[in-house]
C-alpha positions in Angstrom: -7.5 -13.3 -12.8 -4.0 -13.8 -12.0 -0.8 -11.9 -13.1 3.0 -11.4 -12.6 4.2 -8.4 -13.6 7.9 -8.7 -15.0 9.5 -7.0 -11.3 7.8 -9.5 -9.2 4.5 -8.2 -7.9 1.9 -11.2 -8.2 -1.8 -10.3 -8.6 -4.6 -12.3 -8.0 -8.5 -12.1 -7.3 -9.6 -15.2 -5.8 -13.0 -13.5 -5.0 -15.1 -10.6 -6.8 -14.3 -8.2 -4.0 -10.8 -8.8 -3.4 -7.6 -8.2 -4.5 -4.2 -10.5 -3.5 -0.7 -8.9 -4.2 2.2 -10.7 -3.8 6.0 -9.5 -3.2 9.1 -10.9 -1.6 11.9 -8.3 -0.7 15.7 -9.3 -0.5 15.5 -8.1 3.2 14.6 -9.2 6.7 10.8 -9.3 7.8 11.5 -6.1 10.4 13.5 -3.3 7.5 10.1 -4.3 5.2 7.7 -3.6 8.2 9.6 -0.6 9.2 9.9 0.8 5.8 6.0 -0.4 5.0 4.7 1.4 8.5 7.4 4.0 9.2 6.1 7.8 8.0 10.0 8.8 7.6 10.6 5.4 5.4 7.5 5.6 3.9 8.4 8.8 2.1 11.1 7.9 0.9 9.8 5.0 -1.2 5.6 5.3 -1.3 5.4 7.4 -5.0 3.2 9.8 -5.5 0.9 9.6 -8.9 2.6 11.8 -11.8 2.1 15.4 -11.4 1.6 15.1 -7.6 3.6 15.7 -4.4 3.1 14.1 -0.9 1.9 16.2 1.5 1.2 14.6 4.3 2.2 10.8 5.4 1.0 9.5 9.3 1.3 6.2 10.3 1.1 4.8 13.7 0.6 1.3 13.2 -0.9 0.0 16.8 -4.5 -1.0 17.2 -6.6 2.3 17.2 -3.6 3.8 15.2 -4.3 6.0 12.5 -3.4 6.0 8.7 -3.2 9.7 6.9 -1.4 10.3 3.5 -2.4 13.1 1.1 -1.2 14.2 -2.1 -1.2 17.4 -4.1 -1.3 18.5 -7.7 -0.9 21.9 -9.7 -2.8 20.8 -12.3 -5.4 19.4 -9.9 -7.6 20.4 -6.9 -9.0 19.6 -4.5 -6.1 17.3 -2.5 -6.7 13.4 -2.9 -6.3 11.7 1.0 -6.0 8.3 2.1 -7.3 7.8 5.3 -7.9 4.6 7.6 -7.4 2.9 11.0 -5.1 0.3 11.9 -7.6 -2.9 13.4 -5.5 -5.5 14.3 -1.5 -5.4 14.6 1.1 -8.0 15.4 4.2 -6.1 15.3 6.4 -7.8 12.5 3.8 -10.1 11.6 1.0 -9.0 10.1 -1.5 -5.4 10.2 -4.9 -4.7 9.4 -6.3 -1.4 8.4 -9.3 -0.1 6.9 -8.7 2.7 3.9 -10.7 5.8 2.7 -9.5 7.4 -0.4 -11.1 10.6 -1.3 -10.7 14.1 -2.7 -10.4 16.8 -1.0 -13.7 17.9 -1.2 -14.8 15.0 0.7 -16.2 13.0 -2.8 -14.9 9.3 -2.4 -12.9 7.7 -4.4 -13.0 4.3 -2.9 -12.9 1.8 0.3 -11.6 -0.7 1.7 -9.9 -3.4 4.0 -6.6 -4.1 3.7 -4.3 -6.9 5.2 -0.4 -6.9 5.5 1.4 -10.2 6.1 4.9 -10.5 6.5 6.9 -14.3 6.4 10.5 -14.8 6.5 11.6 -16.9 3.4 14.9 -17.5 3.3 16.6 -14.4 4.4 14.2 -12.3 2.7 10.4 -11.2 3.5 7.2 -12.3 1.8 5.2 -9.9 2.3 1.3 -10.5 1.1 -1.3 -7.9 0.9 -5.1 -8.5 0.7 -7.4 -5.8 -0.4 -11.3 -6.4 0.3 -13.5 -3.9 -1.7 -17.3 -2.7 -0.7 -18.4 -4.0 -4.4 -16.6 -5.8 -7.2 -17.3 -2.2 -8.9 -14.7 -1.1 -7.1 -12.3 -3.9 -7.2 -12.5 -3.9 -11.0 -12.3 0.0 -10.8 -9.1 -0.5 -8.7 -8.0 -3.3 -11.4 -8.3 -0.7 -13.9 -6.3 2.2 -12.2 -3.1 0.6 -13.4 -2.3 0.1 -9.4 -0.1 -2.7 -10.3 2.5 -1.0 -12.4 2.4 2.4 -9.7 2.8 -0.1 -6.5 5.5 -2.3 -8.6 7.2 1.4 -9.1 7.1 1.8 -5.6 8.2 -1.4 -5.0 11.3 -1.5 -6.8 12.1 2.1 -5.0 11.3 0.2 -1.4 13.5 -3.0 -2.6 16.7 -0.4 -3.4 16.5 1.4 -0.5 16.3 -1.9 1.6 19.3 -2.9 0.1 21.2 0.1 0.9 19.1 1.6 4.1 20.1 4.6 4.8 
């Protein structure tokens, strides 16, 4: 499978556990890593699903680091968390973090390994991201979710406040 959605975020699944997406951002390689691994940035452009509000957002991208975002809903409970641990970091370059998301109540949701790469193209960043599931279960469940139009939404908020940082 491979798609382009009309905003720029490519998909593809080269193998049945893992997911390739695809985006270049009219900005340099550092303001997209920042704004990618900054808790402040992250905020300001990392949407929560309809009906929910971030609650929590923790990042400290370094080896060892930890990943923490959660997410609330009225309509909803327990909480829904993402949690991981950043595995391999070259500042600018490229990251590598493993990813928990669950409910509240502990009951997962899914897992998996996730890859950041950043290039310079021309003024602007490539950036690359590859997902690696337990199962392709739970890449095709992921597939499903409609994760490619939420991330492109999120996307498009990251690519306007890169062009106007604030």
């Amino acid at each position: 499978m491979n798609s382009t959605s009309p905003h720029g975020l490519q998909i593809a699944t080269p193998t049945d556990t893992t997911i390739v997406l695809t985006r270049t951002f009219n900005a340099p390689r550092r303001l997209v890593w920042e704004a990618m691994f900054t808790p402040d940035k992250m905020r300001r452009w990392m949407l929560p699903p309809p009906g929910w509000t971030m609650t929590t957002c923790e990042c400290d991208a370094r080896v060892g680091g930890a990943l923490f975002v959660a997410w609330k809903s009225d309509e909803a409970d327990p909480a829904m968390t993402l949690r991981g641990e950043f595995t391999e970091v070259a500042l600018h370059e490229h990251a590598v973090h493993t990813e928990l998301m669950a409910l509240g109540s502990g009951q997962k949701i899914g897992s998996l390994l996730e890859k950041h790469a950043f290039a310079d193209k021309g003024g602007a960043t490539a950036m690359s991201i590859t997902q690696t599931y337990d199962s392709k279960e739970d890449r095709d469940g992921a597939l499903a979710s409609g994760m490619d139009e939420g991330m492109e939404a999120c996307y498009l908020k990251l690519e306007a406040l890169l062009t106007r940082p604030a």
